[in-house]
C-alpha positions in Angstrom: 117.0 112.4 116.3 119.4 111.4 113.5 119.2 107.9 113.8 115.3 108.5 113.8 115.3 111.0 110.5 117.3 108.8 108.9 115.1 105.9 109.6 111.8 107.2 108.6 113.7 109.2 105.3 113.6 105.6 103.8 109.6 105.9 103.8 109.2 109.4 102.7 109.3 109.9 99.4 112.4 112.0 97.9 112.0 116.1 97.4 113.4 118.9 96.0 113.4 122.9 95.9 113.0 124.0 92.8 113.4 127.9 91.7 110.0 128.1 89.8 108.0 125.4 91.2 108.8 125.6 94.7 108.6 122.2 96.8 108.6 119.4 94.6 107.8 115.9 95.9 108.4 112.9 94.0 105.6 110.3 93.4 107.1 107.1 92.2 104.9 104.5 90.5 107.0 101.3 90.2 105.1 99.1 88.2 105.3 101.7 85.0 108.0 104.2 86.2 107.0 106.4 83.0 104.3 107.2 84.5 106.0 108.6 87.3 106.0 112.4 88.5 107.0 115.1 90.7 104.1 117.2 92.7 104.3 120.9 93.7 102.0 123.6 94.4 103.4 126.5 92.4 102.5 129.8 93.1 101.2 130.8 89.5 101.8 134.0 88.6 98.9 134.9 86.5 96.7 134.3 89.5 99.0 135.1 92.1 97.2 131.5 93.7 98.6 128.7 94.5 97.7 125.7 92.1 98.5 122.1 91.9 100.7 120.7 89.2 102.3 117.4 88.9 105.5 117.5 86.5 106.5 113.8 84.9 109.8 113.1 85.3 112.3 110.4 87.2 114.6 110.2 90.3 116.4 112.8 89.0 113.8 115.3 88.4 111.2 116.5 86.5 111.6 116.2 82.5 113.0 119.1 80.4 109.6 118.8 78.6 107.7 119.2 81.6 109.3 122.2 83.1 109.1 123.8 79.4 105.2 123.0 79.3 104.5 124.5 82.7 106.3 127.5 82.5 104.8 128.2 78.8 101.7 128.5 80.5 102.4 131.6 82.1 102.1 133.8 79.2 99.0 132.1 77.7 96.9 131.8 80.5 94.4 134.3 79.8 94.0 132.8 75.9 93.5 128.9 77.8 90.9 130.8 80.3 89.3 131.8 77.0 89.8 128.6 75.0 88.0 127.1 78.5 85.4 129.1 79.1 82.7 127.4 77.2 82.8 124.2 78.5 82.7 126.4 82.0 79.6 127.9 80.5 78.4 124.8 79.5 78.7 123.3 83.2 77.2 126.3 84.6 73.9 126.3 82.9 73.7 122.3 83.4 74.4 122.2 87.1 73.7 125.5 88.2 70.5 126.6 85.5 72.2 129.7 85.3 75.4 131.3 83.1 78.4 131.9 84.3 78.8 135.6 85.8 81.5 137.9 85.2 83.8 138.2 86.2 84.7 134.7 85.8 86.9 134.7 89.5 84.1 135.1 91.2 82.5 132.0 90.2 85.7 129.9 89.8 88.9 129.3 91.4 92.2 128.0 89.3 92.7 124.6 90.8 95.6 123.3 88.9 97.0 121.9 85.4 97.9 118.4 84.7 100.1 116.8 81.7 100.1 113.1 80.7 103.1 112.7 78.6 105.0 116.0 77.7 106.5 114.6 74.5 103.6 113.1 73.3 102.4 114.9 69.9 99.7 116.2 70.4 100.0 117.3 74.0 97.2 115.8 76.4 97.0 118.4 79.1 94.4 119.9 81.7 93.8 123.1 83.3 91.4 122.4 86.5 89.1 124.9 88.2 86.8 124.7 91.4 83.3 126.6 91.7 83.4 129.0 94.8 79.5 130.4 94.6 77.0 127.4 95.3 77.2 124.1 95.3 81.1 122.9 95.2 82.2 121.3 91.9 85.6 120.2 90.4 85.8 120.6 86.9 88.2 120.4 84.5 88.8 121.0 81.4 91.1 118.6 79.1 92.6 119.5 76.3 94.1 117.8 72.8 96.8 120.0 71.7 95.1 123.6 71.8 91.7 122.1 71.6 89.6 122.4 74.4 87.4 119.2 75.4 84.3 118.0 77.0 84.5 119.3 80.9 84.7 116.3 83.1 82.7 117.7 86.7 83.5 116.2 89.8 81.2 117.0 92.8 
């Protein structure tokens, strides 16, 4: 099987274990390597869940920048859940012609973060949820610096 692994390694894309992220997998784009990233499903541990996140970085990794920006978010989670719960609110009266319940968890599930350029001032960011009672719907909620925008609802 060596001859095999080593053959089908040259398709698969390069990984890593990381000590906070877990399993990182490397997504190359060629034609603009900047925008180029590393993919994990970290176990957050706010939630306790496991969420999506995608870390920019190179071969070598993920950025310094990146790996500062995710793990900030542990300790101000529950102030983004709060900076994103109106445009939650929002979504839920429009699509569902109802408000969103409390406890918020039972209506949503934490689907992930994303980060476009982490040295980019100010930082262009998302925190991504899923609705769990009804109809399914992605939404997620981008932010400018601290500033929470218009959700964005994928169904």
């Amino acid at each position: 099987m060596g001859v095999l692994d080593s053959l089908f390694s040259r398709f698969r894309p390069p990984s890593m274990d990381d000590p906070t992220f877990g399993r990182l997998l490397y997504m190359d784009v060629p034609r603009n390597p900047s925008r180029s990233y590393w993919e994990a499903e970290w176990l957050f541990p706010p939630t306790g869940t496991v969420v999506s996140i995608g870390l920019p970085g190179g071969k070598d990794g993920p950025l310094a920048e990146s790996r500062a920006f995710f793990e900030s978010l542990v300790p101000r989670f529950d102030a983004i859940v709060e900076m994103a719960r109106p445009g939650l609110e929002g979504v839920f009266r429009e699509w569902y012609e109802r408000p969103l319940v409390e406890p918020l968890w039972d209506e949503v599930k934490l689907a992930g973060f994303g980060l476009e350029d982490p040295r980019a001032t100010p930082l262009e960011w998302d925190v991504a949820f899923e609705a769990i009672s009804g109809r399914w719907l992605g939404i997620t909620v981008p932010f400018v610096g601290n500033d929470a925008q218009e959700p964005v609802v994928d169904t």
